[in-house]
TIPAFI-941365 format. One line per 8 residues: number of its first residue (from 1); for each residue x, y, z of C-alpha. Coordinates in Angstrom, 2 decimals. Example, Ala and Ser with C-alpha at 12.3 -4.5 7.8 and 13.67 -1.06 7.14 Angstrom:
1) 12.30:-4.50:7.80; 13.67:-1.06:7.14
END
This chain:
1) 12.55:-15.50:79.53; 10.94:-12.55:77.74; 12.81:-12.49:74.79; 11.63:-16.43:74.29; 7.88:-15.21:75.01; 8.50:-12.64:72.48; 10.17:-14.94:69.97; 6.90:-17.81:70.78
9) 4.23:-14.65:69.97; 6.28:-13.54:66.73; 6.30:-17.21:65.32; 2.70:-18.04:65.94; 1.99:-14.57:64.52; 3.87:-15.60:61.51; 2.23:-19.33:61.07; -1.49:-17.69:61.47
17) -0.38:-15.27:58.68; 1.15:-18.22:56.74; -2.01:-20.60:57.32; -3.83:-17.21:55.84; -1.81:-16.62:52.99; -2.30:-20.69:52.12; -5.78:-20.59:52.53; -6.36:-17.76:49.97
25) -4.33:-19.20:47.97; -6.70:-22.59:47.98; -9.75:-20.52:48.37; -8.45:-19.36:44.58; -7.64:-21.99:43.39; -10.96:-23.81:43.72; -12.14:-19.99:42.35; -9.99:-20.74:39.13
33) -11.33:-24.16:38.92; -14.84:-23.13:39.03; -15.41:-25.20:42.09; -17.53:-21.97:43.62; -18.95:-24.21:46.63; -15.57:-24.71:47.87; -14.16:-21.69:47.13; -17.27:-19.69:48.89
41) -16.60:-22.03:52.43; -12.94:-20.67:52.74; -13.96:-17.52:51.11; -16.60:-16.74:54.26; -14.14:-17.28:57.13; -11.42:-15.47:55.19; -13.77:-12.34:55.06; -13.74:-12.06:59.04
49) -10.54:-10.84:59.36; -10.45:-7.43:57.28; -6.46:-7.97:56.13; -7.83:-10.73:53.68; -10.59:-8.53:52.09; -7.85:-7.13:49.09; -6.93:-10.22:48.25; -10.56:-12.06:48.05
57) -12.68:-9.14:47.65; -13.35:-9.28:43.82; -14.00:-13.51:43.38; -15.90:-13.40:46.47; -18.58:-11.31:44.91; -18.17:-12.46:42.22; -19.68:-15.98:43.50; -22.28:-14.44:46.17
65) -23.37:-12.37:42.48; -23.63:-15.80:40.92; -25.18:-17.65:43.32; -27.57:-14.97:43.99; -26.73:-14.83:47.57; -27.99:-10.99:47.68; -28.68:-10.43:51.64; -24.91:-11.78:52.22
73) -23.59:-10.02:49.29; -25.32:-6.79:51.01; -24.61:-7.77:54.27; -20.58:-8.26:53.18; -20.35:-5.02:51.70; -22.17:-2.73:54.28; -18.99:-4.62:56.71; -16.15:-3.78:54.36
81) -18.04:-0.07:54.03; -17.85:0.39:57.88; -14.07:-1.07:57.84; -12.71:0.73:55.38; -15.30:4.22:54.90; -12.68:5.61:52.25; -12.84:3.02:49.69; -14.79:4.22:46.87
89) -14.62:1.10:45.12; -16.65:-0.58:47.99; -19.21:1.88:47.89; -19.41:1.62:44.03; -19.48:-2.22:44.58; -22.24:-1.55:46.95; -24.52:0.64:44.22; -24.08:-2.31:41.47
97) -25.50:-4.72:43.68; -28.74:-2.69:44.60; -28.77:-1.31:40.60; -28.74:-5.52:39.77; -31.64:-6.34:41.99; -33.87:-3.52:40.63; -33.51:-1.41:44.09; -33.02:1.68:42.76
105) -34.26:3.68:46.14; -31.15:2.00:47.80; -28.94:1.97:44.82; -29.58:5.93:44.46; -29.17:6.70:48.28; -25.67:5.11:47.79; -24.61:7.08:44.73; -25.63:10.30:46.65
113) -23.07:9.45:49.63; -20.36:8.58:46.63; -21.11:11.77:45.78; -21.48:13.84:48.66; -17.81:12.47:49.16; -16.28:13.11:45.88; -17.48:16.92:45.85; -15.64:17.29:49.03
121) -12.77:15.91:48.07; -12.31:16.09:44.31; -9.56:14.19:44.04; -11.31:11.54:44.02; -13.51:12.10:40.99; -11.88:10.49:38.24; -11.27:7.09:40.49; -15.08:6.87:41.42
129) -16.16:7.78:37.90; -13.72:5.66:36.62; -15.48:2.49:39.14; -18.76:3.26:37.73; -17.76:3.07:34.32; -16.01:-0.38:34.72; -19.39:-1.04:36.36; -21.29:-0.28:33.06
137) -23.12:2.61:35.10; -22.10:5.37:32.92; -25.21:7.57:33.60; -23.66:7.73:37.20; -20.32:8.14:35.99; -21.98:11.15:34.11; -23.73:12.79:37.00; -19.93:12.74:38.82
145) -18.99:15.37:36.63; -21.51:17.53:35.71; -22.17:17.72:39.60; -18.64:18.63:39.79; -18.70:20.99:37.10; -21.41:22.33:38.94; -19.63:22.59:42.08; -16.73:24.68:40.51
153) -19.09:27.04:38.31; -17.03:26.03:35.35; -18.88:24.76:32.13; -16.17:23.54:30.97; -14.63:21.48:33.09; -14.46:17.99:32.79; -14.78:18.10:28.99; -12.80:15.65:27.64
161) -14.22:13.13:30.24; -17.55:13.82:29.43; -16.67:13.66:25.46; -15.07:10.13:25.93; -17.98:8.83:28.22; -20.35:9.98:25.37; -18.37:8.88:22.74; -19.46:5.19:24.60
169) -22.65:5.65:25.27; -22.87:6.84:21.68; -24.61:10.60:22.79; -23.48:12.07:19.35; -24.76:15.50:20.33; -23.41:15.41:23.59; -20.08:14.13:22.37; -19.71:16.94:19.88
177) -20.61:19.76:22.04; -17.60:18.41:25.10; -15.12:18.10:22.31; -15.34:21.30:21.26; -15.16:22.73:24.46; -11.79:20.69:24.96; -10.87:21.75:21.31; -10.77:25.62:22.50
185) -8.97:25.12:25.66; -5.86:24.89:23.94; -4.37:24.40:20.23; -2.70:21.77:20.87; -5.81:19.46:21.40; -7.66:20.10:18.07; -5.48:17.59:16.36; -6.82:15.17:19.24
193) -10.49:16.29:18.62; -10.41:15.75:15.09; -8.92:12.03:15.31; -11.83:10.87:18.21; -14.56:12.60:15.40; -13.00:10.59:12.72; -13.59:7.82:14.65; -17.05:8.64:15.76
201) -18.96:10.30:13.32; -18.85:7.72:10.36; -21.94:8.31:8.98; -23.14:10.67:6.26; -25.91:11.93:8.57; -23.77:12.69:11.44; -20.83:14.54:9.47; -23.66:17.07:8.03
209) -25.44:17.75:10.86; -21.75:18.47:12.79; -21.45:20.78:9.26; -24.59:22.35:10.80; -23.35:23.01:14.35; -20.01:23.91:13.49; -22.08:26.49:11.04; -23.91:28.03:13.77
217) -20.67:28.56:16.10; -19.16:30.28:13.17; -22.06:32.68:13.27; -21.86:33.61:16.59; -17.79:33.59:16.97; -16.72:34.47:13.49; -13.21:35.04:14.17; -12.59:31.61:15.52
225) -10.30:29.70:13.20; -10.88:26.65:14.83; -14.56:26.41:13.80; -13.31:27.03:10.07; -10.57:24.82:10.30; -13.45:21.86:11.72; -15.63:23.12:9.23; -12.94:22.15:6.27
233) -12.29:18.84:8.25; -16.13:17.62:7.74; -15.97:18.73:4.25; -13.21:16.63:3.41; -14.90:13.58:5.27; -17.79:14.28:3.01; -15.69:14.91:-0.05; -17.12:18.41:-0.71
241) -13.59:19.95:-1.76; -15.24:23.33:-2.63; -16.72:23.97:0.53; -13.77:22.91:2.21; -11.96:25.78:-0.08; -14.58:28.13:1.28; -13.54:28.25:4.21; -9.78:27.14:3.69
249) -9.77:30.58:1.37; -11.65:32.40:4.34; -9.05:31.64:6.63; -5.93:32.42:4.28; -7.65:35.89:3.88; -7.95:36.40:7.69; -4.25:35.25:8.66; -2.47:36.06:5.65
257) -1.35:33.21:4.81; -0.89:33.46:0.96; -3.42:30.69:0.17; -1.57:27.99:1.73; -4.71:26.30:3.14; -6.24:26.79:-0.28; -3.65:24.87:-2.06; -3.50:21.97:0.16
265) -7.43:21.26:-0.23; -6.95:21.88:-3.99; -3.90:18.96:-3.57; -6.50:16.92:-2.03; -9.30:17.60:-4.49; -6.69:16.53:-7.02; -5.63:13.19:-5.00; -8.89:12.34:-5.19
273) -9.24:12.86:-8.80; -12.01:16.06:-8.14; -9.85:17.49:-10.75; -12.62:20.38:-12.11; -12.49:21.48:-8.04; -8.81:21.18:-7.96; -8.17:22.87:-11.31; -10.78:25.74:-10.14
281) -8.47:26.09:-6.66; -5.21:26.14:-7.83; -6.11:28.67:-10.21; -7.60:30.71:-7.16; -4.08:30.65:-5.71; -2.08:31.54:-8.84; -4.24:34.16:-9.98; -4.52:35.79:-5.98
289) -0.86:35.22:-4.77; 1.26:35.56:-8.25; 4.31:36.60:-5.85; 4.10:34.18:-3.14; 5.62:31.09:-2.42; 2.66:29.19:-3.60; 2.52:30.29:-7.14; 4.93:27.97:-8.59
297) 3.47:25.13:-7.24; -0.22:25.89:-7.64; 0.31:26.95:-11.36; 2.46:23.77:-12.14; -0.40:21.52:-10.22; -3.26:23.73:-12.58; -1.61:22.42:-15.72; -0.90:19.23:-14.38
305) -4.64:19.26:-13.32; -5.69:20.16:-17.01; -3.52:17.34:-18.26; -5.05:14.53:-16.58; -8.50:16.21:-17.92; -7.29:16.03:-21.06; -6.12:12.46:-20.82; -9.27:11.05:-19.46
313) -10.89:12.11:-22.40; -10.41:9.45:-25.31; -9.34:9.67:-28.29; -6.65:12.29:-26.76; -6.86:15.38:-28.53; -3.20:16.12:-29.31; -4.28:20.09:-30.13; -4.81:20.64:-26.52
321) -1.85:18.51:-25.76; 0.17:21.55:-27.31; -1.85:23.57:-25.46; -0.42:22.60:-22.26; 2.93:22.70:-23.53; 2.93:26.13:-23.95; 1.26:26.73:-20.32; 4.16:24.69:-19.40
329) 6.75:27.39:-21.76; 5.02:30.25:-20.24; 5.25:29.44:-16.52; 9.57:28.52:-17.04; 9.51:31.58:-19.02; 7.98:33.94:-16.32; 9.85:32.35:-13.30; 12.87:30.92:-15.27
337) 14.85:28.00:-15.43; 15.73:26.46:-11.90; 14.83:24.13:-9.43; 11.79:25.59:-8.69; 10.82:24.99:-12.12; 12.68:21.68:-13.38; 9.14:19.55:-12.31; 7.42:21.83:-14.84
345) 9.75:21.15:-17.28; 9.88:17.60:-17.08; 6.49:17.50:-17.30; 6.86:19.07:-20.86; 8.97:16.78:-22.35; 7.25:13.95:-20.95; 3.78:15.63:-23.40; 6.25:15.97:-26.15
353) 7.60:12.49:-26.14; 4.32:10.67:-25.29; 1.54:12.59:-27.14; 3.53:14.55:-30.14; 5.91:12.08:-30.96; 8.34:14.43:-30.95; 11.28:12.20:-29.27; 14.21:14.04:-29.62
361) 12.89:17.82:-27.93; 12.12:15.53:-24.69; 15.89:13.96:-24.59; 17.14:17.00:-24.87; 15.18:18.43:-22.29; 15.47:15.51:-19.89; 19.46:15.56:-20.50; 19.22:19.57:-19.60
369) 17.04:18.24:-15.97; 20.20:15.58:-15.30; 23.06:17.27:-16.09; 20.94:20.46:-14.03; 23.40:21.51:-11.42; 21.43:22.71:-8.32; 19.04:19.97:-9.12; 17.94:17.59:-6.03
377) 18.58:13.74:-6.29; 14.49:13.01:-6.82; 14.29:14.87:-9.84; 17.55:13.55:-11.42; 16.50:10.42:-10.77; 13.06:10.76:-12.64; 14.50:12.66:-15.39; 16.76:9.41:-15.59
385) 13.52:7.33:-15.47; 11.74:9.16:-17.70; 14.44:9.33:-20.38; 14.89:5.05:-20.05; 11.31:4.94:-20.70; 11.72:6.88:-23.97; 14.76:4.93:-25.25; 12.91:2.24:-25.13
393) 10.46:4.31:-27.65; 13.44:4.61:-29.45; 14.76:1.03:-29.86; 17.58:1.40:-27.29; 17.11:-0.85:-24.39; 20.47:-0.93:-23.60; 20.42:2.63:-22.78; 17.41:2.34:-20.90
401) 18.92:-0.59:-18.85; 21.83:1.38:-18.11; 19.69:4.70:-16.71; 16.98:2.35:-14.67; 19.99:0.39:-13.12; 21.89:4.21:-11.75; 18.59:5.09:-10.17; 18.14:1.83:-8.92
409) 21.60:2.13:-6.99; 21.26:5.71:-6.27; 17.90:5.25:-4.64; 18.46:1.81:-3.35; 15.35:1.02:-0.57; 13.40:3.97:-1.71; 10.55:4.14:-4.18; 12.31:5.53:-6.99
417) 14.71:2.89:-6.73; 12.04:0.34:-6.60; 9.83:2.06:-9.63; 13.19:1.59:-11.81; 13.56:-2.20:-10.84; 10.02:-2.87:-12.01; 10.67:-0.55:-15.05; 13.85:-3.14:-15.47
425) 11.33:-5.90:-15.02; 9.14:-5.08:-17.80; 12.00:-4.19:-19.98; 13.60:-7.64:-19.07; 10.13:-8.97:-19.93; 9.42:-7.33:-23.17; 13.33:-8.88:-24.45; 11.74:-12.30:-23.37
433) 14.44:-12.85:-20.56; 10.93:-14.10:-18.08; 13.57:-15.72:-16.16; 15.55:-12.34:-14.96; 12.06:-10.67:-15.22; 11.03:-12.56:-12.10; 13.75:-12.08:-10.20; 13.44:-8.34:-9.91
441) 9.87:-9.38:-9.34; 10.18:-11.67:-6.35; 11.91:-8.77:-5.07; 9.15:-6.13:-5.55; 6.57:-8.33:-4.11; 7.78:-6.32:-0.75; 7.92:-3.25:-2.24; 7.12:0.09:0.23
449) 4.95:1.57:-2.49; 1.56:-0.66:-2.90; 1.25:0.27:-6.24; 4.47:-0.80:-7.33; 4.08:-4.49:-5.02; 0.67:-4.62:-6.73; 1.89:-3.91:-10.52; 4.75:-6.60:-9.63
457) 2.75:-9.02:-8.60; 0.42:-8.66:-11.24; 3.47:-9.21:-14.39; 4.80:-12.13:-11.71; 1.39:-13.95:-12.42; 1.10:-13.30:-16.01; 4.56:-14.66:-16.57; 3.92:-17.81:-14.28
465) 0.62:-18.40:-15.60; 1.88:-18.72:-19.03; 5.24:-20.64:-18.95; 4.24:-23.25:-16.47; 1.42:-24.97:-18.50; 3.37:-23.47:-22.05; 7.17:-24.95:-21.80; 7.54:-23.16:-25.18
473) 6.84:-19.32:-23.78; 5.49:-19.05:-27.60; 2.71:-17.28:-26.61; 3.91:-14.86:-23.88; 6.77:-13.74:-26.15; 3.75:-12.96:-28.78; 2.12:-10.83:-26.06; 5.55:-9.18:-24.81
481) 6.18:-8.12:-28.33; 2.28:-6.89:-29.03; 2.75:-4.92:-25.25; 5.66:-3.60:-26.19; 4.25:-2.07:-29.65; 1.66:-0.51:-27.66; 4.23:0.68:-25.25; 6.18:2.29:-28.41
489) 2.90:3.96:-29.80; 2.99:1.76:-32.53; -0.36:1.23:-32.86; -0.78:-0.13:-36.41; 1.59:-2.89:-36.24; 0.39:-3.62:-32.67; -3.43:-3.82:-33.59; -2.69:-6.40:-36.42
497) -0.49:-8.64:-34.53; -2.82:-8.69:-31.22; -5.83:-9.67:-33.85; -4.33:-12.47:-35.07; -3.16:-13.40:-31.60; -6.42:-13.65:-30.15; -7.87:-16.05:-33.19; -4.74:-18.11:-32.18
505) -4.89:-18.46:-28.65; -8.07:-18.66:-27.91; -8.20:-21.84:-26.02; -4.72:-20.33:-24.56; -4.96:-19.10:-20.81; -3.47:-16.07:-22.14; -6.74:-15.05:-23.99; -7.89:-12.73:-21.13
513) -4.58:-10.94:-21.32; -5.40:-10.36:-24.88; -8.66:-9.43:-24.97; -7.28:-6.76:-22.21; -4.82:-5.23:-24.24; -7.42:-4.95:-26.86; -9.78:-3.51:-24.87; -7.77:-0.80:-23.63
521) -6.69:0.17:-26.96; -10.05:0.08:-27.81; -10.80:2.92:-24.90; -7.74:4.65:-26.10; -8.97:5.93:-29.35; -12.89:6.37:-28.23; -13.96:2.70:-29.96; -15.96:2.53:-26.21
529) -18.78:-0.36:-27.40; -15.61:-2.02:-28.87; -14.28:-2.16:-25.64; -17.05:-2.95:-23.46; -17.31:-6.13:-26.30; -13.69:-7.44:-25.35; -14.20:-6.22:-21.88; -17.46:-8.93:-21.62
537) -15.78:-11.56:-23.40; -13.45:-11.88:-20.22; -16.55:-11.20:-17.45; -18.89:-13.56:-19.18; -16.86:-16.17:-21.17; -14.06:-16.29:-18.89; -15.39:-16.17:-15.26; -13.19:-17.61:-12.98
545) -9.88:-15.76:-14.87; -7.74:-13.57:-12.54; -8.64:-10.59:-14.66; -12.70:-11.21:-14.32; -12.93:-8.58:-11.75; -10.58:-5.86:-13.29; -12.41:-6.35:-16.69; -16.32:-5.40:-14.83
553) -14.60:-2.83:-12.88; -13.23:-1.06:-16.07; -17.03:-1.89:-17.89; -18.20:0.40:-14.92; -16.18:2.84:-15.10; -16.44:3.59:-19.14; -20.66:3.45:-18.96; -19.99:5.79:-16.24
561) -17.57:8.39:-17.35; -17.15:7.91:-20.99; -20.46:6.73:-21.95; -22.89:8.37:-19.48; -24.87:5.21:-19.01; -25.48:5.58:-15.49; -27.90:2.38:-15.16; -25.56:0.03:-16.54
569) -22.65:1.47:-14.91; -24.64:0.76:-11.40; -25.50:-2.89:-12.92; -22.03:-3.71:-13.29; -20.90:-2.25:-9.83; -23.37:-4.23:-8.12; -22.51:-7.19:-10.04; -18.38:-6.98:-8.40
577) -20.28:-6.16:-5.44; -22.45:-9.78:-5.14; -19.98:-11.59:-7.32; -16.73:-10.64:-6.34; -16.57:-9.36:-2.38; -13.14:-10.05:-1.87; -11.85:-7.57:-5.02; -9.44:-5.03:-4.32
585) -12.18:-2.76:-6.79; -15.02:-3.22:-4.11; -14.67:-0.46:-1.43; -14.00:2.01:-4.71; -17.06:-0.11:-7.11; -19.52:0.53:-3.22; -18.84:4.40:-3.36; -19.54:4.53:-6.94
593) -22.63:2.36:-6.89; -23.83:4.64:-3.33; -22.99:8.06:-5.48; -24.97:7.07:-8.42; -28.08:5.54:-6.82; -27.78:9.01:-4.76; -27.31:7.84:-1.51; -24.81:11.25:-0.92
601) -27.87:13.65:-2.21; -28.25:16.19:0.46; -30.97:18.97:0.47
END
């Protein structure tokens, strides 16, 4: 008889907890539905029996918020407070409604017991923080932990908390000041420090005034590297390589480090074309540290720096060219042939072949690079490239074909491999053979290296723009032939034929391909009002050509840096700007346009 009482008491247990578990369910439901007059009825007699208050807690308030049923929203949370006194969530809950009906007597008594509860039991400081923040109450959230910090007598604590919560709020100041307190508590977390101030500080304004705190740390604790090494970060964000190489120098000096830090700003002075800074740092290095591991690399990357000086100045003067070449002689001569030295030398046959016309020194030398026998893969592979490139100088594709297609297979996937196919392509394309042309170029359009996916989809047009309306291909074979003469220095013959070809075509769509040719030979040999003619001819008379926006880009650029016509250049930035937002020239055309109106011009 018991054991059927007991069995009778278990089942209706179980079919109460059942008809629960179904009316939550329902009470949901009607929740989900937005049917809040329903859902508050079940909602009400579910809240008498504390076991349901998990599962309904959050929609129930939700409604009694909604409905603006404050005195039973109050009235509900006070119960659940008294039933369960260790839920901090409740509590919290409990502050958001008094903070949302402007009581802030009531709302701040609450936060005080939160809080006189948290600082005896710290554990749970991060959860009740945590609650407010969900909340939107950050300032409370805030008050957590400098209470606690407080508590502990340790101004440090809670620093990366107190960083992230002001990184919301947007406390700049504040932000700064907890992240580099959580910077010095270990190495490891600079790296983290510097990523969350990339992300915050965004604006000119902000990165100098963090130059000017991180300046007045340095005064007071000198010998921390950290503050140097921050100190070069902000530089960089501002693009100031030299004062980056300040400090960079600073800290090679203190650590003896051989000017390692000093050649990787100068590497990203020269990245970002600051060549004068670059040039001016890896000469720092190779004159201070002639026997470290740096000198090769710094003195190669000085020349190199020079070169691209040199080349950026039209018409190239071939007397510094030389020059160069024997910077080039001197270095292999001091250190000697090896691979430590083969970049330098390919570098010097690439100056011989392309700006001395002297053909046959830079086989020879490329040959020596090849056949080098401690020589790595990479360089093989662009001696191999670079030697294609000058058969084709030469008149010997076939050669060149042969040399693109081993690197090609060698470096299968990579971007060597992938530079040689589009070095194919353009061979295939200066034959005429558009058809095998493409096909490398359909595969390039995927390439890893933008650049290269860019260049390839840029011939891929060209060639599709002009043999689908043109079933003859007369006129692309004209232009392959003209590009190729100016590929082969052959600048004469080139000139001539691209003349004529523009009085014959010019009701061709290939006109603007023309007229681009021409205008970069005209930039070539310092003709620069020649250029910016040709270059308008495709802005202005051709608007709505593919090349429209390249052609005002490059107008820019030559009033900028050749001409020194700083108003125009800034009329024909703001001109891609308004007319052309969806350029791939505009983020680089906005900087330029910013520099030159002197939006960067700090006291």
């Amino acid at each position: 008889m018991k054991y059927i009482i007991y069995i009778l008491i278990v089942f209706s247990q179980f079919r109460v907890a059942a008809q629960g578990q179904n009316d939550i369910e329902l009470a949901n439901a009607y929740y989900n539905e937005g049917n809040y007059d329903k859902a508050i009825t079940l909602y009400r007699d579910l809240a008498e029996k504390p076991q349901n208050i998990s599962f309904i807690h959050n929609n129930y308030l939700e409604i009694l918020n909604t409905k603006q049923l404050t005195k039973e929203a109050e009235k509900y949370l006070k119960t659940i407070n008294k039933n369960y006194p260790g839920n901090i969530s409740y509590q919290v809950d409990l502050v958001d409604l008094y903070i949302n009906i402007n009581d802030s007597a009531k709302a701040e008594k609450e936060y005080l017991q939160i809080e006189g509860e948290v600082l005896e039991n710290l554990g749970k400081l991060r959860a009740a923080a945590q609650y407010f923040i969900n909340k939107q109450h950050r300032d409370y959230a805030e008050q957590l932990y400098l209470s606690a910090r407080e508590l502990i007598r340790d101004p440090n604590a809670f620093a990366i908390q107190l960083a992230t919560l002001y990184r919301y709020t947007n406390q700049k100041d504040k932000m700064v000041n907890e992240y580099l307190i959580y910077a010095k508590e270990r190495d490891g977390n600079l790296r983290y420090v510097k990523n969350m101030l990339q992300l915050s500080l965004t604006e000119e304004e902000e990165l100098e005034s963090f130059v000017e705190k991180i300046m007045e740390k340095l005064q007071n604790e000198a010998e921390k590297d950290m503050y140097s090494d921050l100190l070069i970060w902000a530089h960089l964000q501002l693009e100031n390589f030299y004062a980056a190489f300040i400090q960079a120098r600073a800290i090679d000096k203190r650590n003896n480090l051989q000017g390692e830090n000093s050649l990787e700003i100068g590497q990203l002075a020269f990245q970002n074309k600051d060549y004068e800074i670059a040039e001016t740092i890896f000469a720092y290095v190779a004159n201070n540290y002639p026997n470290s591991r740096n000198y090769i690399t710094a003195k190669e990357l000085m020349i190199k720096t020079q070169e691209l000086q040199i080349k950026n100045q039209f018409p190239i003067d071939t007397t510094a060219i030389r020059t160069l070449t024997k910077s080039y002689e001197n270095l292999i001569d001091k250190i000697g042939l090896s691979q430590y030295t083969l970049e330098a030398y390919r570098q010097k046959a690439l100056l011989h072949a392309l700006y001395l016309d002297e053909t046959e020194i830079a086989i020879e030398m490329l040959k020596t690079i090849i056949n080098y026998q401690n020589a790595k893969n990479n360089i093989k592979a662009k001696a191999k490239i670079d030697l294609a490139d000058i058969y084709i100088l030469t008149e010997k594709p076939w050669e060149s074909l042969l040399l693109y297609y081993q690197v090609e297979k060698s470096h299968k996937n990579e971007n060597l491999g992938e530079e040689a196919k589009l070095k194919n392509a353009k061979l295939s394309f200066y034959k005429g053979d558009f058809e095998l042309a493409q096909e490398h170029l359909d595969v390039l359009k995927n390439a890893t290296r933008r650049e290269i996916a860019n260049n390839a989809m840029d011939l891929s047009i060209l060639i599709k723009n002009n043999t689908i309306l043109d079933s003859t291909q007369k006129a692309l074979r004209a232009y392959a032939e003209v590009d190729l003469l100016l590929f082969q220095n052959k600048y004469g013959e080139a000139q001539k034929k691209l003349d004529n070809l523009i009085k014959e075509y010019e009701e061709h769509p290939i006109l603007d391909e023309l007229l681009w040719l021409k205008a970069r030979r005209n930039k070539e040999i310092g003709d620069y009002q020649k250029a910016i003619e040709r270059l308008r001819q495709i802005v202005f008379d051709l608007p709505y050509d593919i090349l429209t926006d390249d052609a005002l880009f490059e107008m820019a650029i030559i009033y900028e840096e050749l001409i020194g016509d700083t108003e125009k250049a800034q009329e024909y930035y703001q001109l891609l700007l308004t007319d052309y937002p969806g350029s791939i020239f505009v983020a680089e055309a906005r900087k330029r346009f910013r520099n030159l109106r002197g939006d960067f011009i700090t006291q």
